[in-house]
PyMOL Python script that loads the backbone (N, CA, C, O; Angstrom):
from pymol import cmd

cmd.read_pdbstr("""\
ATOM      1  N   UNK A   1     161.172 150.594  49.894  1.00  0.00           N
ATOM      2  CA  UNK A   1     160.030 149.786  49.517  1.00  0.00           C
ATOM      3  C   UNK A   1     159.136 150.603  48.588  1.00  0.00           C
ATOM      4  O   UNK A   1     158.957 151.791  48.853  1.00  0.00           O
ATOM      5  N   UNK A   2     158.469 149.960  47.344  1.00  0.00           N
ATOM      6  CA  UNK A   2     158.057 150.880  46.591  1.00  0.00           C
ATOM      7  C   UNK A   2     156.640 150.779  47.030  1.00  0.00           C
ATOM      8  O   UNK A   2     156.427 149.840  47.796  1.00  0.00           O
ATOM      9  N   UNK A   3     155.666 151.493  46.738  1.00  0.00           N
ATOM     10  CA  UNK A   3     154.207 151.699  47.394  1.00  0.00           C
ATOM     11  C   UNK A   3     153.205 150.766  45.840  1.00  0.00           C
ATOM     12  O   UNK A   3     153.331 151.020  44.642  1.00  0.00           O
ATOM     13  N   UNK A   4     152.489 149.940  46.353  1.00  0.00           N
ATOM     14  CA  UNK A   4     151.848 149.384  45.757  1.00  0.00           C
ATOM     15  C   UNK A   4     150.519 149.932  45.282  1.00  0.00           C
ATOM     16  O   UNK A   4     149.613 150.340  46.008  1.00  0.00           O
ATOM     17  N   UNK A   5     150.533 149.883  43.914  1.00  0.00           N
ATOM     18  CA  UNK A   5     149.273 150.527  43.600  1.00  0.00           C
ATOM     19  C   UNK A   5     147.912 149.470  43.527  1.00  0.00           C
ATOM     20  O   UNK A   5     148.096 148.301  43.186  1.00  0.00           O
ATOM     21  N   UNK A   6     146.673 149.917  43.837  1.00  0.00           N
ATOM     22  CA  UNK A   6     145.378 149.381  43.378  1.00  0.00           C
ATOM     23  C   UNK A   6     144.574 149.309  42.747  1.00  0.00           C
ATOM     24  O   UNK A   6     143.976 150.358  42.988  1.00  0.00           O
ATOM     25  N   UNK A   7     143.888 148.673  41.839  1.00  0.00           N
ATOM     26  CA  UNK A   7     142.938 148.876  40.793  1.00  0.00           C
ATOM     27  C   UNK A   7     141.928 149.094  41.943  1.00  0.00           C
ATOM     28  O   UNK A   7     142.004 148.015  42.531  1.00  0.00           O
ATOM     29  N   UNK A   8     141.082 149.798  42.574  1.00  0.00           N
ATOM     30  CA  UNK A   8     139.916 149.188  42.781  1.00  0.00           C
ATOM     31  C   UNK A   8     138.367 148.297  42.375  1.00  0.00           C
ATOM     32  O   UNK A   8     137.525 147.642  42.989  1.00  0.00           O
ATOM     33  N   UNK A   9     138.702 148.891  40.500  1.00  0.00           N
ATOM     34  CA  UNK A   9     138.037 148.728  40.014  1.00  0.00           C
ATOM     35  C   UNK A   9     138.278 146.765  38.891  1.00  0.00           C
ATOM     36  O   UNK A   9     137.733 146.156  37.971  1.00  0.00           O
ATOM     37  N   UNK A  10     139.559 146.596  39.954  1.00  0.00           N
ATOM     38  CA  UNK A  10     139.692 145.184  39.511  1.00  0.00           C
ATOM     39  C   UNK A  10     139.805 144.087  40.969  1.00  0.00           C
ATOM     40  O   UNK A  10     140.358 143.001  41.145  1.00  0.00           O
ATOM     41  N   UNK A  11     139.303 144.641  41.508  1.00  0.00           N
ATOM     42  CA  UNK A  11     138.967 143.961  43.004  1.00  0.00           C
ATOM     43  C   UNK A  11     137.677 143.247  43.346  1.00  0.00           C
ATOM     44  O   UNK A  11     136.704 143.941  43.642  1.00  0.00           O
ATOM     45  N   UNK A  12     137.608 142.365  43.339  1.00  0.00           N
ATOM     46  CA  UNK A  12     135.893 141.733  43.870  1.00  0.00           C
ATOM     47  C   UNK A  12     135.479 142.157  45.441  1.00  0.00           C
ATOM     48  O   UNK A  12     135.676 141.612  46.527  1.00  0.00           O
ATOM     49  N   UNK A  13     134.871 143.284  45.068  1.00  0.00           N
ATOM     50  CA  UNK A  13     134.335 143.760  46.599  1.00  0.00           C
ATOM     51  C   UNK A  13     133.716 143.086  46.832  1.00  0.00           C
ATOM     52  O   UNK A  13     133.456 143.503  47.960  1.00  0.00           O
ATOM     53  N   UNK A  14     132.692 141.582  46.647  1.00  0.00           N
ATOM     54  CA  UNK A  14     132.236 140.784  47.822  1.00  0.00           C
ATOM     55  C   UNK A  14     132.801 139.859  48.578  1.00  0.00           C
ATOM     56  O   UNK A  14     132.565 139.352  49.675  1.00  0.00           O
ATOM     57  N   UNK A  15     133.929 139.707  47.410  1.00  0.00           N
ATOM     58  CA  UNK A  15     135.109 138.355  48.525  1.00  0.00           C
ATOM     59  C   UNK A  15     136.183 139.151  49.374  1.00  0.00           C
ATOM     60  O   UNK A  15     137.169 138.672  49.934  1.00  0.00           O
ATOM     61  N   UNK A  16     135.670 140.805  49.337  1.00  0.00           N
ATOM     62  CA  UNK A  16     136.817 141.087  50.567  1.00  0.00           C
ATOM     63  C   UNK A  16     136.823 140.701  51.918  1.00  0.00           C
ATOM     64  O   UNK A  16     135.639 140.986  52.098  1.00  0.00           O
ATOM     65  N   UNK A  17     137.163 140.313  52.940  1.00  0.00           N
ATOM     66  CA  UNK A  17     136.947 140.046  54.414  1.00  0.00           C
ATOM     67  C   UNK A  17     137.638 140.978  55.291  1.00  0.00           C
ATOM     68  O   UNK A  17     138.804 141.351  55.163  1.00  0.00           O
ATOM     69  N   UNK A  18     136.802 141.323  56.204  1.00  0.00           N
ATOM     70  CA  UNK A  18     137.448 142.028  57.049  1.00  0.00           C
ATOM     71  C   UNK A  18     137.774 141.874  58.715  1.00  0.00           C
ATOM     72  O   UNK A  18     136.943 141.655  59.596  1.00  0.00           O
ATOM     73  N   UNK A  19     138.855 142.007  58.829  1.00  0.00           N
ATOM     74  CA  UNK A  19     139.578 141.887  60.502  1.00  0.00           C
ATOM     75  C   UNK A  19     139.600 142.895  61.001  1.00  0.00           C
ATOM     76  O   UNK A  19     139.687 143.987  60.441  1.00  0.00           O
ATOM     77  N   UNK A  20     139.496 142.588  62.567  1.00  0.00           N
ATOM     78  CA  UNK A  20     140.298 143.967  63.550  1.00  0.00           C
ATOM     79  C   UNK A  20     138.970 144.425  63.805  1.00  0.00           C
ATOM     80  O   UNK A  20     138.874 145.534  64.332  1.00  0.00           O
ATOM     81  N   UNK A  21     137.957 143.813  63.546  1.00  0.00           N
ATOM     82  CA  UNK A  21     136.478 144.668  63.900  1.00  0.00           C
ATOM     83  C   UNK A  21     136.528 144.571  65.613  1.00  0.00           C
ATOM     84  O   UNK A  21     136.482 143.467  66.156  1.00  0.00           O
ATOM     85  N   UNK A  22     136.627 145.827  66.401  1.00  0.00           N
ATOM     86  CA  UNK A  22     136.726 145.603  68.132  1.00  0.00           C
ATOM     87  C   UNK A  22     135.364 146.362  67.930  1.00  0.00           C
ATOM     88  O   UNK A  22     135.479 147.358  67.217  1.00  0.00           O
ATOM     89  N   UNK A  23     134.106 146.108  68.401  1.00  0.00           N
ATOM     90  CA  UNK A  23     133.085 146.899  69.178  1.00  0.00           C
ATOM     91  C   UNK A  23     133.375 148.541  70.062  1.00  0.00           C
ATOM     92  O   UNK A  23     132.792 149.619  69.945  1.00  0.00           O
ATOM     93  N   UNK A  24     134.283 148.201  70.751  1.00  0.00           N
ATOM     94  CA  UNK A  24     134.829 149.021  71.977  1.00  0.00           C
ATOM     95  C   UNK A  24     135.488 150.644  70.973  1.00  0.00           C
ATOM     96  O   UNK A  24     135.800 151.794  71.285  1.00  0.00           O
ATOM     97  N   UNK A  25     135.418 149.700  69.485  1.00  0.00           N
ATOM     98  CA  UNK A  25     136.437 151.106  68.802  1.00  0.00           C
ATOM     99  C   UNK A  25     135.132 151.634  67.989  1.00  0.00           C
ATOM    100  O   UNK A  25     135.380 152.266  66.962  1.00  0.00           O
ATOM    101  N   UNK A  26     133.979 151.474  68.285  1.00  0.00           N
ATOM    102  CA  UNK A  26     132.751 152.068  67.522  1.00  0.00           C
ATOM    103  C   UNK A  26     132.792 153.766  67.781  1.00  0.00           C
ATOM    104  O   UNK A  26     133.144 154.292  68.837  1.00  0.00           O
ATOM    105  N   UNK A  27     132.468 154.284  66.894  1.00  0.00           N
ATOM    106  CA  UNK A  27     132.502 154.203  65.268  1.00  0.00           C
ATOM    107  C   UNK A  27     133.150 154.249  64.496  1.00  0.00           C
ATOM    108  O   UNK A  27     132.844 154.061  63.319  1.00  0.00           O
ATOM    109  N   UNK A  28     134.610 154.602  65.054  1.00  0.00           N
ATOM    110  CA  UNK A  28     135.521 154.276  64.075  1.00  0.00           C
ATOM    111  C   UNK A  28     136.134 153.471  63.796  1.00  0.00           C
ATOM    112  O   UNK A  28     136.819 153.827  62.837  1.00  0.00           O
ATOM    113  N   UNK A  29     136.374 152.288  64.134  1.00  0.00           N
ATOM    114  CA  UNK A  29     137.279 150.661  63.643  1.00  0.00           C
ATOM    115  C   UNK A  29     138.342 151.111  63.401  1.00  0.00           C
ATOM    116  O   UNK A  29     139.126 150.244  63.015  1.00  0.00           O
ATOM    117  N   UNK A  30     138.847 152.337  63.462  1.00  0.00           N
ATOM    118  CA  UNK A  30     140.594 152.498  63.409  1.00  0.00           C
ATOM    119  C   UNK A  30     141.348 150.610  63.252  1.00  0.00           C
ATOM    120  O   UNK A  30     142.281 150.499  62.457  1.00  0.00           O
ATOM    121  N   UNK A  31     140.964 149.535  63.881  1.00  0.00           N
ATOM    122  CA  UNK A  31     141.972 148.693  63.901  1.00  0.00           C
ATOM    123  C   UNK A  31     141.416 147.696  62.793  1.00  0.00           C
ATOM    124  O   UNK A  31     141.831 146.537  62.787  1.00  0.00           O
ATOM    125  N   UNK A  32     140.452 148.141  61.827  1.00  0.00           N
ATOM    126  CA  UNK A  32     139.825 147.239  61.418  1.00  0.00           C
ATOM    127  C   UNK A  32     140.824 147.354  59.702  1.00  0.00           C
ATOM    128  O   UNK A  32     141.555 148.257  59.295  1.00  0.00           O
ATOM    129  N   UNK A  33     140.522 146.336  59.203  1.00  0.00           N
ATOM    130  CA  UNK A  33     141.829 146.150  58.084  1.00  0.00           C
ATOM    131  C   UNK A  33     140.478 144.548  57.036  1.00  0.00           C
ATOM    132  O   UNK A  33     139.619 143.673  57.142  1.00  0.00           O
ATOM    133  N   UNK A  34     141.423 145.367  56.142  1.00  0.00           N
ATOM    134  CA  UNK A  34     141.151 144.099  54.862  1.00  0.00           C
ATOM    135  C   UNK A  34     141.681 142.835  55.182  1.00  0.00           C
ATOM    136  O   UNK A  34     142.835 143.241  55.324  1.00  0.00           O
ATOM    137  N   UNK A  35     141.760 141.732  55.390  1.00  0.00           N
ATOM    138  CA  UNK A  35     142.100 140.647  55.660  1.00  0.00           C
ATOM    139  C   UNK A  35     142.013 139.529  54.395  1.00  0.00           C
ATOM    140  O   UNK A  35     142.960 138.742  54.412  1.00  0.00           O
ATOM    141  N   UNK A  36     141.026 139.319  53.286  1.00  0.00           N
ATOM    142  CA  UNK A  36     140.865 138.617  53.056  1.00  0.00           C
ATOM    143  C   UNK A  36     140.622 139.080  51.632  1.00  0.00           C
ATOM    144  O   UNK A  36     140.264 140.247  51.792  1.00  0.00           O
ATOM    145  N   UNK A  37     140.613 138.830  50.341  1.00  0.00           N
ATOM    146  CA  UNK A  37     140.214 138.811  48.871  1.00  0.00           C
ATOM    147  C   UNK A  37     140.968 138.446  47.717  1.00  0.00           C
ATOM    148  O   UNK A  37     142.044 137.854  47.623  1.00  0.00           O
ATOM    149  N   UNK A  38     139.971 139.047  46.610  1.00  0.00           N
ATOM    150  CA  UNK A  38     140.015 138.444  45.356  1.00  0.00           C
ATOM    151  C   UNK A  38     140.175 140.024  44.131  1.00  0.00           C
ATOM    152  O   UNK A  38     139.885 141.217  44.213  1.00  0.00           O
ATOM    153  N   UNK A  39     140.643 139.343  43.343  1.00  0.00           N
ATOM    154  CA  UNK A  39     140.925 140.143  41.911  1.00  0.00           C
ATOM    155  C   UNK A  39     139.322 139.764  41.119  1.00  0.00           C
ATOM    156  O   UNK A  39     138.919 138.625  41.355  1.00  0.00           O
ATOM    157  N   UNK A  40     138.582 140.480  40.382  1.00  0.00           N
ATOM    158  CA  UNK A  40     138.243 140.132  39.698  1.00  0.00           C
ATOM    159  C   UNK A  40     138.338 138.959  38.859  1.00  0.00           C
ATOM    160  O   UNK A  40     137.415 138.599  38.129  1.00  0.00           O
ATOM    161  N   UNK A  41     139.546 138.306  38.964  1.00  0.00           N
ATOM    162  CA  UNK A  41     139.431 137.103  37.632  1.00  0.00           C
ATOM    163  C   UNK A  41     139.926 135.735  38.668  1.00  0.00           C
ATOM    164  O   UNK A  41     140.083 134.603  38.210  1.00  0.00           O
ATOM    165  N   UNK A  42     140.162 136.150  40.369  1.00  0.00           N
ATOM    166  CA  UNK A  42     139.605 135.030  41.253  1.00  0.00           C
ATOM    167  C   UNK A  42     141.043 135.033  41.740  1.00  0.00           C
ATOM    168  O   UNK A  42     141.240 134.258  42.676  1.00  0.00           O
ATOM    169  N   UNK A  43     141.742 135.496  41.460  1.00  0.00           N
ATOM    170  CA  UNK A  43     143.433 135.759  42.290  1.00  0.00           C
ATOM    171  C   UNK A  43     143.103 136.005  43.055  1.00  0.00           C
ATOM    172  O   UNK A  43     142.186 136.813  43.205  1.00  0.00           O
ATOM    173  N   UNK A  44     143.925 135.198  44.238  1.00  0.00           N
ATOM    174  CA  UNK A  44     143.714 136.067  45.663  1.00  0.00           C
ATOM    175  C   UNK A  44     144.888 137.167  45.990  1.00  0.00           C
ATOM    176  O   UNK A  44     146.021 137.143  45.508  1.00  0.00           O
ATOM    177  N   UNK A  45     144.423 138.043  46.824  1.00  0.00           N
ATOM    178  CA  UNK A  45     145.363 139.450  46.950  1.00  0.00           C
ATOM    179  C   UNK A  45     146.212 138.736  47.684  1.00  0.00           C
ATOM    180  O   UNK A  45     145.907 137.728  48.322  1.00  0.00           O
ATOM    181  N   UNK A  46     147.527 139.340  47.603  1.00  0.00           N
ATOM    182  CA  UNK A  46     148.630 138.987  48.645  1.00  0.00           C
ATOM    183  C   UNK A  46     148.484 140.181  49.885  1.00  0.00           C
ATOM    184  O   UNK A  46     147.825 141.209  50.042  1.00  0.00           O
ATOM    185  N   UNK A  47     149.568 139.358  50.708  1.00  0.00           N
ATOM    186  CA  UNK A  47     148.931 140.413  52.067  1.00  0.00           C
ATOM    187  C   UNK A  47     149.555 142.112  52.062  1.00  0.00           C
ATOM    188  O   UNK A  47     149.352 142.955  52.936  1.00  0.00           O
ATOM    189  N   UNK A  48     150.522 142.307  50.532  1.00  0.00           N
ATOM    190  CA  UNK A  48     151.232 143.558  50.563  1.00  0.00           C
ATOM    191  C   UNK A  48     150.106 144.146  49.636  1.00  0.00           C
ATOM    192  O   UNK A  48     150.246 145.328  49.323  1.00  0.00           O
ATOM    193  N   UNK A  49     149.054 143.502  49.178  1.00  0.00           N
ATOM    194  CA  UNK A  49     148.126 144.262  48.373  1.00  0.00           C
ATOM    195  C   UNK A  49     146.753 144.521  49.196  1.00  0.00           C
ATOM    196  O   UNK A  49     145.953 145.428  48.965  1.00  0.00           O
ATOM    197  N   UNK A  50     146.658 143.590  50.145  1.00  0.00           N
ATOM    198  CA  UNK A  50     145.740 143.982  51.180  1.00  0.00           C
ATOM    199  C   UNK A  50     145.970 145.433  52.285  1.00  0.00           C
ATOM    200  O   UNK A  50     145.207 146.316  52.678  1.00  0.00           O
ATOM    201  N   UNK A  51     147.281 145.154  52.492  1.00  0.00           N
ATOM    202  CA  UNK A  51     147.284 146.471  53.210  1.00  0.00           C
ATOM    203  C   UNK A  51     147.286 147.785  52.451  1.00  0.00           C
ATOM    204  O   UNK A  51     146.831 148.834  52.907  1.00  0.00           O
ATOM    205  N   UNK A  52     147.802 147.647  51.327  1.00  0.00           N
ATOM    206  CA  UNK A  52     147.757 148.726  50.224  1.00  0.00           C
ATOM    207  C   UNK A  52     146.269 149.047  50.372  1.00  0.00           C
ATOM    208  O   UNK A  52     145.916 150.029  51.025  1.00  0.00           O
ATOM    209  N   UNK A  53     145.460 148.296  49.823  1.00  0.00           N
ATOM    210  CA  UNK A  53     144.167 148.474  49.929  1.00  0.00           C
ATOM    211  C   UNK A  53     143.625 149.387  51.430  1.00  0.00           C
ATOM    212  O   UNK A  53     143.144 150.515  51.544  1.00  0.00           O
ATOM    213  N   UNK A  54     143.877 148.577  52.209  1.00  0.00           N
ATOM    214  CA  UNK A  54     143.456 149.195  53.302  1.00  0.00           C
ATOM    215  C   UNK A  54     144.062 150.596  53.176  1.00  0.00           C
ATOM    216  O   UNK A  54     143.281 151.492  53.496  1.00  0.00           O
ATOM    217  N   UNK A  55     145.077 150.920  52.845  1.00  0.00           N
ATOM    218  CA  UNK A  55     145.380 152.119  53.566  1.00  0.00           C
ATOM    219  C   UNK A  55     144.946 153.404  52.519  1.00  0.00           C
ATOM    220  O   UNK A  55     144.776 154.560  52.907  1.00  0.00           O
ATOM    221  N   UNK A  56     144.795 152.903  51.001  1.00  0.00           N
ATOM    222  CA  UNK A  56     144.481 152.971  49.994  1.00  0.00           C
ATOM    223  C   UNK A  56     143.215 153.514  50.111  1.00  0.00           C
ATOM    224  O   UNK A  56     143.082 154.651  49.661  1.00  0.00           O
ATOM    225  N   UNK A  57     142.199 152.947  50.635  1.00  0.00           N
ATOM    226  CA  UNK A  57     140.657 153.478  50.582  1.00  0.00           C
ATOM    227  C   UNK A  57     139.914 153.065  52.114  1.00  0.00           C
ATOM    228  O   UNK A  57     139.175 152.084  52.201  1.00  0.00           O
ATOM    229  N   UNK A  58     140.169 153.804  53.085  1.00  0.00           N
ATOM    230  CA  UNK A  58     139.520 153.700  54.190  1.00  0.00           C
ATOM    231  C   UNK A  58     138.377 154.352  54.351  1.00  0.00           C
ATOM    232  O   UNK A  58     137.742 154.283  55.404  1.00  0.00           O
ATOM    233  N   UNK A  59     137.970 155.105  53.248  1.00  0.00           N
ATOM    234  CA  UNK A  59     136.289 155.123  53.630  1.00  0.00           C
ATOM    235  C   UNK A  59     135.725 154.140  53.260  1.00  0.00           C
ATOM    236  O   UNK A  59     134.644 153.876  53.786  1.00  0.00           O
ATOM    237  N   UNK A  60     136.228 153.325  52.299  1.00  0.00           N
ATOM    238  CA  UNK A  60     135.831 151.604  51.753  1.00  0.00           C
ATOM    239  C   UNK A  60     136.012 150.871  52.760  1.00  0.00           C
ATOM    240  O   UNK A  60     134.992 150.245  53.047  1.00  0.00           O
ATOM    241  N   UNK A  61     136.702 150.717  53.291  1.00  0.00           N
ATOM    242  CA  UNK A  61     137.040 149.824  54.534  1.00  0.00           C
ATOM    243  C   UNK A  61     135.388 150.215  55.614  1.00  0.00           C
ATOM    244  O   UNK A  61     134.341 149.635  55.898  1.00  0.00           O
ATOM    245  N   UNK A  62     135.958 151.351  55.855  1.00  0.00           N
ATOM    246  CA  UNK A  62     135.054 151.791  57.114  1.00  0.00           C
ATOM    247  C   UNK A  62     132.910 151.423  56.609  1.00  0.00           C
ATOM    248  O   UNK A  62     131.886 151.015  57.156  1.00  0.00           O
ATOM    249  N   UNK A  63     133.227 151.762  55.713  1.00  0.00           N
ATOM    250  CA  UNK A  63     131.746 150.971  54.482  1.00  0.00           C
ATOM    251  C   UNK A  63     131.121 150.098  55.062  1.00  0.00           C
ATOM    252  O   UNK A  63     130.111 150.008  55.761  1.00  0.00           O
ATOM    253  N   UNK A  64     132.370 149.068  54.404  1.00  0.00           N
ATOM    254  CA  UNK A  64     131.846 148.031  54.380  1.00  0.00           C
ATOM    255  C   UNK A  64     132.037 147.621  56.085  1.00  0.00           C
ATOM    256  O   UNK A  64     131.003 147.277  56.657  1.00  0.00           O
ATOM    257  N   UNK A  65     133.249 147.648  56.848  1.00  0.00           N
ATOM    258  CA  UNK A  65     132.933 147.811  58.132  1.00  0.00           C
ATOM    259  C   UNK A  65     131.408 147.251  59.013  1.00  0.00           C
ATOM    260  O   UNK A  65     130.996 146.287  59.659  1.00  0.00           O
ATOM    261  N   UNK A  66     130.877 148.854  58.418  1.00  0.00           N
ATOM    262  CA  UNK A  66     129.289 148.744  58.860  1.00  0.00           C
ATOM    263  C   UNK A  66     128.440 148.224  58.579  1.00  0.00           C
ATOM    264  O   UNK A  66     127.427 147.939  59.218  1.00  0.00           O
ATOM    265  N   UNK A  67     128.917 147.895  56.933  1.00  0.00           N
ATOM    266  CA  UNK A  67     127.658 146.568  56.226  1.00  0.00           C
ATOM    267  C   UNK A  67     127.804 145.801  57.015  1.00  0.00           C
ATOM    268  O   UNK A  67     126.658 145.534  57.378  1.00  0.00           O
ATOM    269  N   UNK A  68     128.998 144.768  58.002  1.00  0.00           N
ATOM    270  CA  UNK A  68     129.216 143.828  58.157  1.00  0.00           C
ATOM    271  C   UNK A  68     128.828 143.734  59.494  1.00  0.00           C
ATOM    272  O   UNK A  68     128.528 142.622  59.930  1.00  0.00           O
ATOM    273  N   UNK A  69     128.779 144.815  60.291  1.00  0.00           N
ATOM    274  CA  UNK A  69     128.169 144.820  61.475  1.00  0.00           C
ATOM    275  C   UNK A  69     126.392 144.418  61.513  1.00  0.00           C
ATOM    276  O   UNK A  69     125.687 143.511  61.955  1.00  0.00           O
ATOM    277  N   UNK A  70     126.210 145.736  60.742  1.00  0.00           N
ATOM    278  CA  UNK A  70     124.425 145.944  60.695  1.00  0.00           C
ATOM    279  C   UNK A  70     123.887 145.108  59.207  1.00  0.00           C
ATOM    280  O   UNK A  70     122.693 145.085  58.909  1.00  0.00           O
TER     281      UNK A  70
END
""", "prot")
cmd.dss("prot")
cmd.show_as("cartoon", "prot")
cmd.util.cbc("prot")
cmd.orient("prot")
């Protein structure tokens, strides 16, 4: 399987959504994952570009994470 690369900088970080948020895993969301977005020009990510992402930039993940909590 070849490893999918990411623009980040062609990603709409406000339509990302995020899953796997457990309370119980505070502060780290270890299970928490990208679930949901958009390309810049309104494509939605497929789910082999979501996990790319996720695994791709988990201090982004973990970020926004906390925006979404607090």
């Amino acid at each position: 399987m070849n490893k999918i690369l990411i623009d980040l900088d062609a990603v709409d970080l406000a339509s990302l959504e995020i899953g796997g948020i457990d309370m119980q895993d505070y502060p780290d969301f270890c299970d928490a994952y990208f679930s949901k977005g958009n390309r810049l020009d309104g494509t939605p990510l497929d789910d082999e570009e979501l996990i790319a992402l996720t695994e791709d930039f988990p201090l982004t993940l973990h970020e926004m994470t906390l925006n979404t909590i607090y």
